[in-house]
Every structure is written in C-alpha cells, then in structure tokens.
Residue frames as a rotation matrix with the C-alpha (Angstrom) as fourth column:
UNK 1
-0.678 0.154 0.719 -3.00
0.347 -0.795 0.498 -0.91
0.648 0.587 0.485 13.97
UNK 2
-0.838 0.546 -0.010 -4.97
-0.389 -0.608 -0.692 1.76
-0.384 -0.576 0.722 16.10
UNK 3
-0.436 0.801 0.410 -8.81
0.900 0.385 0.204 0.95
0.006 0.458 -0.889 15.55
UNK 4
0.416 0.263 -0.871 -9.19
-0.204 -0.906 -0.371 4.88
-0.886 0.332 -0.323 15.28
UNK 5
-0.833 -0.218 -0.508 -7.03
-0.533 0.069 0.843 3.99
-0.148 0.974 -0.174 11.65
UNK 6
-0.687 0.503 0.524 -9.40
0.676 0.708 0.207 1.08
-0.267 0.496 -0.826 11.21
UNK 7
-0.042 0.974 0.222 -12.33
0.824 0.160 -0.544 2.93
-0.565 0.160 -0.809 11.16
UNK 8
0.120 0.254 -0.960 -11.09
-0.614 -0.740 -0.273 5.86
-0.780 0.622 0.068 9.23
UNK 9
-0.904 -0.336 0.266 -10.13
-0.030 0.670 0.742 3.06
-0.427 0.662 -0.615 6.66
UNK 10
-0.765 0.534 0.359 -13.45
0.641 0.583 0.500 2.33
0.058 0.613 -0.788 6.44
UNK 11
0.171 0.640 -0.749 -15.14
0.365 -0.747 -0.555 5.58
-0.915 -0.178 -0.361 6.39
UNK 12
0.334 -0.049 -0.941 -12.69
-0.499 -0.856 -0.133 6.54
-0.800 0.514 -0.311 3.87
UNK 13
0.468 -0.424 0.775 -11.29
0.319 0.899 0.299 3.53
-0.824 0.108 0.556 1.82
UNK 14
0.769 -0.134 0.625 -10.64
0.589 -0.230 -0.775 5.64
0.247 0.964 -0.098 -1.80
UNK 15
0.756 -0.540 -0.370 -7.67
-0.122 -0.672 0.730 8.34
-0.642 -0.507 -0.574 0.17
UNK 16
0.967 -0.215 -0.140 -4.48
-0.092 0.219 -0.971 8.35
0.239 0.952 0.192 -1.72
UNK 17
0.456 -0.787 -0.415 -1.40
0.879 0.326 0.347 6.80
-0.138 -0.523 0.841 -0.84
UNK 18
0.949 0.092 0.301 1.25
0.007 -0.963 0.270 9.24
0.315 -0.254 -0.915 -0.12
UNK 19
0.645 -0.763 0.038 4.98
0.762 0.638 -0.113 9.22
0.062 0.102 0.993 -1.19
UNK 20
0.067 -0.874 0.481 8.08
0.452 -0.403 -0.796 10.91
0.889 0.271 0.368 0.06
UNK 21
0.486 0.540 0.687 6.59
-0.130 -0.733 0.667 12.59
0.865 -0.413 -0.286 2.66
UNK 22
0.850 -0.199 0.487 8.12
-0.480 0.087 0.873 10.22
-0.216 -0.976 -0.022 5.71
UNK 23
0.200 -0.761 -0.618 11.61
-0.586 0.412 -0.697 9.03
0.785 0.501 -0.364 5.82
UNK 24
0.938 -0.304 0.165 13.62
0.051 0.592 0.804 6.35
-0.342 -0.746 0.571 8.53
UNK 25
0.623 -0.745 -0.240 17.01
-0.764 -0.513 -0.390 6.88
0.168 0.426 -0.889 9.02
UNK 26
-0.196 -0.578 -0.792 20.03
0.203 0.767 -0.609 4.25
0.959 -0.280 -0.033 9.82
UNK 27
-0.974 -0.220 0.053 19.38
-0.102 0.218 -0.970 4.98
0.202 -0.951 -0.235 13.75
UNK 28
-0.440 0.852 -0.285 15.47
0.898 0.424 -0.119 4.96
0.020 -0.308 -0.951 13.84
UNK 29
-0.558 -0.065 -0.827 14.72
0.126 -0.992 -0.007 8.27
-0.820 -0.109 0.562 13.37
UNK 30
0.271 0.700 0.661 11.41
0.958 -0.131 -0.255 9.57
-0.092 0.702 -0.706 11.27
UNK 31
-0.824 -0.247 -0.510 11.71
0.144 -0.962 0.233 12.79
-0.548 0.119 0.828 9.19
UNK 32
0.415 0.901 -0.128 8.91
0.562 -0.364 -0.743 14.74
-0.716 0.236 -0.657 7.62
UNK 33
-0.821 -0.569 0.044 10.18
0.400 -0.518 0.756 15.88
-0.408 0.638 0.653 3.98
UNK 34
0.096 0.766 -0.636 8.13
0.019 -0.640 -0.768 18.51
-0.995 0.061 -0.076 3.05
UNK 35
0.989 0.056 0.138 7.79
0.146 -0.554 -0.820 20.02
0.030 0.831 -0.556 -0.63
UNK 36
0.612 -0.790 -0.028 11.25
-0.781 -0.610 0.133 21.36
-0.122 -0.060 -0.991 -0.20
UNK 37
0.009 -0.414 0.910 12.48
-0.745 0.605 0.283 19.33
-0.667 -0.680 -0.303 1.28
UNK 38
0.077 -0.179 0.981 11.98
-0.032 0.983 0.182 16.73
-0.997 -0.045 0.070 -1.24
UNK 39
0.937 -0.023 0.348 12.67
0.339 -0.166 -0.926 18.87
0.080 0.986 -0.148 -4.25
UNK 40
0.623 -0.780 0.063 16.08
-0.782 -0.618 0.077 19.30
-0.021 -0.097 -0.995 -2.82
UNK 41
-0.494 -0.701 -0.515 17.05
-0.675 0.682 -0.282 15.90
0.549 0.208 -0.810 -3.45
UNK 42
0.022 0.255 -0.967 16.51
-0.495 0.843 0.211 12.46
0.869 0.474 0.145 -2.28
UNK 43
0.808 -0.097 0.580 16.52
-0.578 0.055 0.814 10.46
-0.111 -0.994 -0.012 1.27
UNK 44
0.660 0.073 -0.748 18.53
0.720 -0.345 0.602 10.58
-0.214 -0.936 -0.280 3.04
UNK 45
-0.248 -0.721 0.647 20.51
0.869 -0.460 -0.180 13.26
0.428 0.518 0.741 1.03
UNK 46
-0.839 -0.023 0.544 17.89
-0.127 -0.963 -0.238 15.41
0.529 -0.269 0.805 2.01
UNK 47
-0.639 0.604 -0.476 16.24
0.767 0.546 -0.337 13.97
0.056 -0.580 -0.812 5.27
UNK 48
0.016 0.617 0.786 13.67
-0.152 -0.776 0.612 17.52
0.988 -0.129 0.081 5.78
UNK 49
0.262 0.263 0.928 12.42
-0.787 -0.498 0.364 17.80
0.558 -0.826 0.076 9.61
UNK 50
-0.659 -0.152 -0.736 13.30
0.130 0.942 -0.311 15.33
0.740 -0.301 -0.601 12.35
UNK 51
0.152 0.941 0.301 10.51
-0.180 -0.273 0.945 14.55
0.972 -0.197 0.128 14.20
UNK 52
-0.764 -0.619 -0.180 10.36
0.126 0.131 -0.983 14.46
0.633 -0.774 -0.022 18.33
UNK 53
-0.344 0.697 0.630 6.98
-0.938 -0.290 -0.192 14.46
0.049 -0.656 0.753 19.69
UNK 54
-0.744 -0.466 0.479 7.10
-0.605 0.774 -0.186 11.48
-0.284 -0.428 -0.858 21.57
UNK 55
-0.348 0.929 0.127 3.10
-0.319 0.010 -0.948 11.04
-0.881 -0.370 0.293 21.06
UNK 56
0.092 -0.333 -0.938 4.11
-0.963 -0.271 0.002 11.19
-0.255 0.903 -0.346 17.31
UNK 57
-0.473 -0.688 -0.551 6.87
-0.691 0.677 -0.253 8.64
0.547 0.261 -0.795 16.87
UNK 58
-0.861 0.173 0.478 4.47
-0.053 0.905 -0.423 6.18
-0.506 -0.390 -0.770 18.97
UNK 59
0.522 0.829 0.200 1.30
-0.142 0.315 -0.938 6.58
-0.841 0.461 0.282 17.09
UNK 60
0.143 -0.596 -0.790 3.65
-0.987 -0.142 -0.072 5.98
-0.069 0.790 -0.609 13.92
UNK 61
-0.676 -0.645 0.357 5.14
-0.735 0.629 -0.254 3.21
-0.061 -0.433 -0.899 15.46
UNK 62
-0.464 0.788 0.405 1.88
-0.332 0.269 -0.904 1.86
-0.821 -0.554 0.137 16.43
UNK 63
0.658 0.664 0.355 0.91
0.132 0.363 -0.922 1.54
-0.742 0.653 0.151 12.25
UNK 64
0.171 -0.704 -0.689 4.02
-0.958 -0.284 0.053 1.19
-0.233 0.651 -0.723 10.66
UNK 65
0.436 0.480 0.761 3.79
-0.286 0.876 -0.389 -1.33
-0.853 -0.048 0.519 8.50
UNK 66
-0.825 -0.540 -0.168 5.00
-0.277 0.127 0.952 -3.16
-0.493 0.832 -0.254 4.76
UNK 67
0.399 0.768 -0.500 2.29
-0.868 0.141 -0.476 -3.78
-0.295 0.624 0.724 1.74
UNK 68
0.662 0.348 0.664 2.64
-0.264 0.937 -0.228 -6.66
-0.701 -0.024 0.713 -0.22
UNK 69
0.693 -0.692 0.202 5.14
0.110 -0.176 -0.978 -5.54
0.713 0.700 -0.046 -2.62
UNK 70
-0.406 -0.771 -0.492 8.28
0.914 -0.330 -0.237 -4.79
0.020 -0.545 0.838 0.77
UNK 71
-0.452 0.048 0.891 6.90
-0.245 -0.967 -0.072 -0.84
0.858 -0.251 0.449 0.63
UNK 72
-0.482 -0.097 -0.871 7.04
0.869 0.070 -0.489 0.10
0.108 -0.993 0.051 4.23
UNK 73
-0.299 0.711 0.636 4.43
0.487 -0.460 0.743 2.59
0.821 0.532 -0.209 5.36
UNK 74
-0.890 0.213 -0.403 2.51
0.454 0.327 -0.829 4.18
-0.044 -0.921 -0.388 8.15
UNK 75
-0.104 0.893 0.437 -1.18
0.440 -0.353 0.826 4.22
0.892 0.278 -0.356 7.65
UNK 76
-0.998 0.062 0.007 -2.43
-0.061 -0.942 -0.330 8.14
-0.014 -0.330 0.944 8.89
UNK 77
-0.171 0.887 -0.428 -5.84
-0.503 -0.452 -0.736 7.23
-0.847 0.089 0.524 9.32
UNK 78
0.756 0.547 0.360 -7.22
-0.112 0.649 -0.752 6.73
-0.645 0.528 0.552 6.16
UNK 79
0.802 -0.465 -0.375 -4.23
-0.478 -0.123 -0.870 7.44
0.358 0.877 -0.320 3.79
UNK 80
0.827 -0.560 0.047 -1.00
0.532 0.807 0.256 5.60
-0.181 -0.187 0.966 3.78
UNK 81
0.917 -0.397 -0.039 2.60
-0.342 -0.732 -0.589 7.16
0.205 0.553 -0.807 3.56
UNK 82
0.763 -0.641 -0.081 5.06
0.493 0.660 -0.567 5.23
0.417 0.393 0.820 2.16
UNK 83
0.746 -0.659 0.099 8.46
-0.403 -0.327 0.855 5.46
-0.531 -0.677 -0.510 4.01
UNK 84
0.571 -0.802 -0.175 11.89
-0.538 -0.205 -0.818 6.37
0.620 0.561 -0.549 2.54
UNK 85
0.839 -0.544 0.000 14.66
0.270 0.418 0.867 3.84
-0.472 -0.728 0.498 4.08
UNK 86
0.419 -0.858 -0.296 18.01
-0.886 -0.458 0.075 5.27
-0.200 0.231 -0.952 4.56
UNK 87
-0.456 -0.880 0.131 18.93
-0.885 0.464 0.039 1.33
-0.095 -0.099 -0.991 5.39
UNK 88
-0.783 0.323 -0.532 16.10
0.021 0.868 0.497 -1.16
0.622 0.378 -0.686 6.38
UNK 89
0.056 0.998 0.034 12.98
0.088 -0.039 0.995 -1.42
0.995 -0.053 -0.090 7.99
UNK 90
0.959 0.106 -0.261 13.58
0.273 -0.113 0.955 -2.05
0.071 -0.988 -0.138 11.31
UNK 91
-0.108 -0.885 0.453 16.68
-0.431 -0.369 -0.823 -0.28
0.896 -0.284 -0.341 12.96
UNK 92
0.326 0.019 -0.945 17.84
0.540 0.817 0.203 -2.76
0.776 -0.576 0.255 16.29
UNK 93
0.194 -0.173 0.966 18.65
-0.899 -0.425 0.104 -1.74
0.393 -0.888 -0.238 19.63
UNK 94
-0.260 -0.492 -0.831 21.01
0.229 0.804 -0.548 -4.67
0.938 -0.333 -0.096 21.10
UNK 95
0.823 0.507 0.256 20.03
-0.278 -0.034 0.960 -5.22
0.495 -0.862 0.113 25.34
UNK 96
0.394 -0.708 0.585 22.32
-0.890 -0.453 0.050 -6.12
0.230 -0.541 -0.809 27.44
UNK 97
0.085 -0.277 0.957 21.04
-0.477 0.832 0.283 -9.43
-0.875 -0.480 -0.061 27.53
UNK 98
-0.852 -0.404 0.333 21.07
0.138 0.439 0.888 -9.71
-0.505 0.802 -0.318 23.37
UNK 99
-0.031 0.980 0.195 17.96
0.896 0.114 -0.429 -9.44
-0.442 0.162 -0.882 22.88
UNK 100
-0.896 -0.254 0.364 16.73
0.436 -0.659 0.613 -6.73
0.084 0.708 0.701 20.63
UNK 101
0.178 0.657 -0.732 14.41
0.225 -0.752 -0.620 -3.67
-0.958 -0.054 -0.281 20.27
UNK 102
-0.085 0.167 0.982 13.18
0.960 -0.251 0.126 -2.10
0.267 0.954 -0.139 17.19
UNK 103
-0.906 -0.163 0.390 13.11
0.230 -0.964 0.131 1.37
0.354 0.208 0.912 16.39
UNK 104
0.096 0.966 0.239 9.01
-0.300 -0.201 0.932 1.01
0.949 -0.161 0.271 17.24
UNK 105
0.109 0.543 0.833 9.52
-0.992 0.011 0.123 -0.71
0.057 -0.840 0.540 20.48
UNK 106
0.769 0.376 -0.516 9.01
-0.481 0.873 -0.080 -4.23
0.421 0.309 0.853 19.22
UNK 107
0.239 -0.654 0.718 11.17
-0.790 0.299 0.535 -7.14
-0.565 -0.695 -0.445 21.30
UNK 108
0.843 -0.068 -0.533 13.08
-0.537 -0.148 -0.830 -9.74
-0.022 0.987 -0.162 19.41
UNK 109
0.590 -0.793 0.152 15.46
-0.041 0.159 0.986 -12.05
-0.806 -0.588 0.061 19.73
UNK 110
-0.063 -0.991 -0.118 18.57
-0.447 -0.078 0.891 -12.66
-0.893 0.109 -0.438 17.77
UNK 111
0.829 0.550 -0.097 18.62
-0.124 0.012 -0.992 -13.57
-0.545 0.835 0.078 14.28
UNK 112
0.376 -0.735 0.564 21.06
0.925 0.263 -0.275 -14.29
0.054 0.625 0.779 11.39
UNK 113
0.452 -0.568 -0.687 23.93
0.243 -0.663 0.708 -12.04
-0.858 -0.488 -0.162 11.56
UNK 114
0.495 0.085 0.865 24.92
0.861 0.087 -0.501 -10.30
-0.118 0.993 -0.030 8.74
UNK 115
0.103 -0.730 -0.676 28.20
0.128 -0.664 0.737 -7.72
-0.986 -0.163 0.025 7.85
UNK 116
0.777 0.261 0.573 28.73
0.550 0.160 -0.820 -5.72
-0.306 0.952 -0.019 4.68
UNK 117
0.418 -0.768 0.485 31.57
0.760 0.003 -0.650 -4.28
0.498 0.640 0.585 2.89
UNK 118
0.044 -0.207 0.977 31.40
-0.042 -0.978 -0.206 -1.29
0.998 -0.032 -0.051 5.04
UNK 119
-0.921 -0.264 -0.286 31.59
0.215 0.267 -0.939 -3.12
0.325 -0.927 -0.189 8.02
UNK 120
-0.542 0.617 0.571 27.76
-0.818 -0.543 -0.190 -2.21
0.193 -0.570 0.799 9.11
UNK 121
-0.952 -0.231 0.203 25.42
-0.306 0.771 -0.558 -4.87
-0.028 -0.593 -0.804 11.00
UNK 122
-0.222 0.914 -0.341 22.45
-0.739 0.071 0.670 -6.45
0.637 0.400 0.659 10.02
UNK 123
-0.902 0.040 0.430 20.50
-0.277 0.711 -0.646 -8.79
-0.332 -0.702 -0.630 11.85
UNK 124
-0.314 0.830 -0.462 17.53
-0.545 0.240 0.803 -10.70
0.777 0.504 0.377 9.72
UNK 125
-0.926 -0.097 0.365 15.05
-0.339 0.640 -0.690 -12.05
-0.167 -0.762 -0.625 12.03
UNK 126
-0.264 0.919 0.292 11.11
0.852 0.365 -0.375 -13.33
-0.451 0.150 -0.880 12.38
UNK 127
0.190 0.631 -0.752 10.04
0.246 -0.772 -0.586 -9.88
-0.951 -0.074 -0.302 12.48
UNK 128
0.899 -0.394 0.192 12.54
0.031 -0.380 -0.925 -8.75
0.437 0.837 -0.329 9.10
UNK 129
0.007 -0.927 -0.375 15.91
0.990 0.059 -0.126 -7.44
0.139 -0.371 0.918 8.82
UNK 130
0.842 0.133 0.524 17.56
0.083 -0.990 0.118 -4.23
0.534 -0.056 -0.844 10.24
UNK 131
0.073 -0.997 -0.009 20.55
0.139 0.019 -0.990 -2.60
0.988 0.071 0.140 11.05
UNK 132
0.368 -0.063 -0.928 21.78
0.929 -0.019 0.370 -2.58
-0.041 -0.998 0.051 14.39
UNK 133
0.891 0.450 -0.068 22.25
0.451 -0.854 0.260 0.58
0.059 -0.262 -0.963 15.60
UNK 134
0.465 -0.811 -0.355 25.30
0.080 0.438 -0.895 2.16
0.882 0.388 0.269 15.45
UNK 135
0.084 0.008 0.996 25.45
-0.713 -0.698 0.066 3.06
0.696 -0.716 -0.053 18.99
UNK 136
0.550 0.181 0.815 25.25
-0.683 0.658 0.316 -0.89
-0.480 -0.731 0.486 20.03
UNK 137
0.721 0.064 -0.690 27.45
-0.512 0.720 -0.468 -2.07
0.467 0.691 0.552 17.65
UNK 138
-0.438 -0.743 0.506 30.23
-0.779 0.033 -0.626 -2.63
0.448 -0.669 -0.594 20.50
UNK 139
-0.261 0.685 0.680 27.64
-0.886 0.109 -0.450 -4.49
-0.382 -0.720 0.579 22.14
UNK 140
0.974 0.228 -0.007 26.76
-0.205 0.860 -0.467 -7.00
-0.101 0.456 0.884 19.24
UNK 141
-0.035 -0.934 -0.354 30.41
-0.764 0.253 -0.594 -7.43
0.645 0.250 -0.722 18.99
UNK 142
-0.634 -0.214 0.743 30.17
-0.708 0.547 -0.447 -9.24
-0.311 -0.809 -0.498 22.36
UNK 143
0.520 0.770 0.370 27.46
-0.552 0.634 -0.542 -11.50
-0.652 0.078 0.754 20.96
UNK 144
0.795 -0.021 -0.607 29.42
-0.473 0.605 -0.641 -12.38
0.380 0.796 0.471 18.12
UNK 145
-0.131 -0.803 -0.581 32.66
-0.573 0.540 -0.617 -13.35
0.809 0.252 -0.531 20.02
UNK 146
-0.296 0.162 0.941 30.88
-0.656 0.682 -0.323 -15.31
-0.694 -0.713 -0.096 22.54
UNK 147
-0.967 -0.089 0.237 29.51
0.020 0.906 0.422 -17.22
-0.252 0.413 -0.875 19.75
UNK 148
-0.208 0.926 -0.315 25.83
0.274 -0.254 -0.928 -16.40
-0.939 -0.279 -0.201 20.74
UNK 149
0.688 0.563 -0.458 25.64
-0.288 -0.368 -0.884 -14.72
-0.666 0.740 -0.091 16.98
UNK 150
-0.243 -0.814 0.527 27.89
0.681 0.244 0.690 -16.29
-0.691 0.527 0.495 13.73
UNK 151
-0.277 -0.301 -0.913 28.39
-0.272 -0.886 0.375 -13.89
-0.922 0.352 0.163 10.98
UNK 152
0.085 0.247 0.965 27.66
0.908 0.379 -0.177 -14.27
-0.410 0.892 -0.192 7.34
UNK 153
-0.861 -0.180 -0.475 29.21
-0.004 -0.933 0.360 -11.66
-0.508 0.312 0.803 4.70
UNK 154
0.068 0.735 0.675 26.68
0.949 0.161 -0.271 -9.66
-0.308 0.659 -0.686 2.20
UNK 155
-0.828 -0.311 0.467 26.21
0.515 -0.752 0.412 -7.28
0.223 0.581 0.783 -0.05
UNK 156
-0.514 0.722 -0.463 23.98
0.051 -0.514 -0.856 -4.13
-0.856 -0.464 0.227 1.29
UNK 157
-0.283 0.621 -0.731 22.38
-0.800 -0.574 -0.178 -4.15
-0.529 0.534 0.659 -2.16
UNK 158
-0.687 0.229 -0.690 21.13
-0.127 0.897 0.424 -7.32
0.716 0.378 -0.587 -2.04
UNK 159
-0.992 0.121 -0.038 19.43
0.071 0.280 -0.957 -7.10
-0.105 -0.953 -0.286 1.35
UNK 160
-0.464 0.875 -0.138 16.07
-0.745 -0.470 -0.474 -5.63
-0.479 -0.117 0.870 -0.47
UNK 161
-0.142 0.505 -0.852 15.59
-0.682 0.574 0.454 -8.30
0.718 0.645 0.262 -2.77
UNK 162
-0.394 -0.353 -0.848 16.63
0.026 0.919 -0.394 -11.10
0.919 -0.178 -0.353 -0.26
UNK 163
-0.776 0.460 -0.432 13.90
0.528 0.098 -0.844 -9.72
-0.346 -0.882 -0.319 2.56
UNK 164
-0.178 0.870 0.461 11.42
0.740 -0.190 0.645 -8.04
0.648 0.456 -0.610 0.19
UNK 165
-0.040 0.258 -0.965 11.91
0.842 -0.512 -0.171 -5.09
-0.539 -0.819 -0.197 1.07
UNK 166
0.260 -0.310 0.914 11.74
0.825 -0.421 -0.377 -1.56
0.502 0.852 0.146 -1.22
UNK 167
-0.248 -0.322 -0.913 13.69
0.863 -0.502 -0.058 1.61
-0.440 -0.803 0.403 -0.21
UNK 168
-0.665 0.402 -0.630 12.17
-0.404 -0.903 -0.150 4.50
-0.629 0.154 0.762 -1.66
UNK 169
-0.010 0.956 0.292 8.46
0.697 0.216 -0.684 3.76
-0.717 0.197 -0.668 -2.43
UNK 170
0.538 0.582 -0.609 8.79
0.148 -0.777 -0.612 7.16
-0.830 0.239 -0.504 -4.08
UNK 171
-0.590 -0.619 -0.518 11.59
-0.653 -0.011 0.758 6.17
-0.475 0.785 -0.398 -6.55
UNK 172
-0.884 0.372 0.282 9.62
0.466 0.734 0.494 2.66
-0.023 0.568 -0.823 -7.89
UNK 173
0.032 0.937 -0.347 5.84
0.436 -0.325 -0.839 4.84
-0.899 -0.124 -0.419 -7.59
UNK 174
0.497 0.044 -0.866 7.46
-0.579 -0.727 -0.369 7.71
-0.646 0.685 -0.336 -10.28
UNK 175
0.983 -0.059 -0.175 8.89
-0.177 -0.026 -0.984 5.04
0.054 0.998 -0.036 -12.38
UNK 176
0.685 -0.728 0.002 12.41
-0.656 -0.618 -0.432 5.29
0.316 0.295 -0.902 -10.84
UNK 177
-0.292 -0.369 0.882 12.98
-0.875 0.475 -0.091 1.90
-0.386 -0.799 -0.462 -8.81
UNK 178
-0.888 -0.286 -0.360 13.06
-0.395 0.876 0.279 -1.10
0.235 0.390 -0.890 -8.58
C-alpha cells in the first residue's frame, strides 16, 4: 500500500466504504460504474467506463487488495472501494517461460491448474486464484502437455467459496449475496 493511503487512513479512519463503483473484468481490465452505469444493471452486464490512464491502473494496482471476508478492494486514500469480479481476483498473464503475471504486475509461478465446464483456465496459487487470460490460453496449453501443469476439473461456482473469495461486494453489502 502507498504510504500517501496510509496516512490518509489515519487522518481519516471513519470514510465509508464504497460499493459498485470499480469493477475487474475476465482480462484485467478496471471499469468505473458510475450512477448509471450501475442502475443499468449489474457487472459485468453493465461494465460503465474502461479505464486507461496508465498512472491510474498502477496506483490501483499498487492498493488492491481483499478484507477479511474474500471482498477485494482498492483503498482510495482513506475510503475503500470494493471491486465487482467478472471472474476472480487476479487475472494471469502466462510468460513464455510459465511463469505468470497478474493483472497488477505481480510475478508468480505456476499453481494448481484448474478447467471448468466452459473450458476456461484457472490457476490457484500462493498469491490466490485467477483466470488465465484468454489471450495466453494457447500458451498454458503448452504447459499442460509438457506436463509442467496437471489439470483438475471444477465447477466456476465453487471457486469463491474454495479461495474465499466474494464477487460482487455490492450484491452481499445490499443484502443480495452470498
């Protein structure tokens, strides 16, 4: 976490959390869901702005975090704002040499492989789980038939309980979630 967040923390400690507002998509991608934007439906039905100031998506990155309950977040300073997953916390970038990248940056190595009904890739490691991109799944293919990664089916709607994780802070906040 920035120590500009720390110390608004502790200038301001009483701020109110702050739900709907940011989303993550299945490739790693933050939206900004205004008002509208989030009275037109749900993420990722209705994802609102996609953000692209590079300066942005790294100070994000930089305090994007999970509470103790799996609600994923990124603390603005003093206030917190819970983050809509389309899929799972971390979204993977596969390397060339296998190794992995998070949506933030973060490095990573390989982890329990993991395919659901729809054929999409997970990969649970130290850090958490997250889908592999779909842009590298060609790539993890080569991991799995070298051997380098074994499979294991699952069901995508098991993956929150079974990594403590919650996708829409803003459904279980109003009452509507688990």
């Amino acid at each position: 976490m920035d120590d500009i967040v720390k110390q608004a923390l502790a200038k301001w400690p009483n701020v109110p959390d702050c739900y709907g507002w940011l989303g993550l998509d299945a490739r790693g991608r933050w939206y900004l869901r205004d008002d509208a934007t989030q009275a037109a439906g749900p993420f990722p039905q209705s994802k609102g702005q996609l953000l692209e100031h590079d300066k942005l998506i790294a100070f994000i990155a930089r305090n994007y975090e999970a509470d103790a309950d799996g609600q994923w977040f990124f603390q603005n300073g003093p206030q917190r704002v819970y983050v809509e997953l389309e899929a799972t916390p971390w979204i993977w970038r596969v390397q060339p040499d296998f190794t992995l990248r998070s949506h933030t940056g973060q490095a990573e190595e390989g982890g329990d492989a993991l395919v659901d009904a729809q054929g999409r890739l997970y990969l649970a490691t130290a850090l958490g789980v997250g889908l592999v991109h779909s842009m590298d799944v060609a790539l993890a293919a080569e991991a799995v038939e070298s051997g380098r990664w074994s499979v294991r089916e699952v069901q995508a709607s098991d993956l929150p309980a079974r990594y403590r994780y919650v996708p829409s802070p803003q459904a279980r906040w109003a009452g509507e979630g688990p």
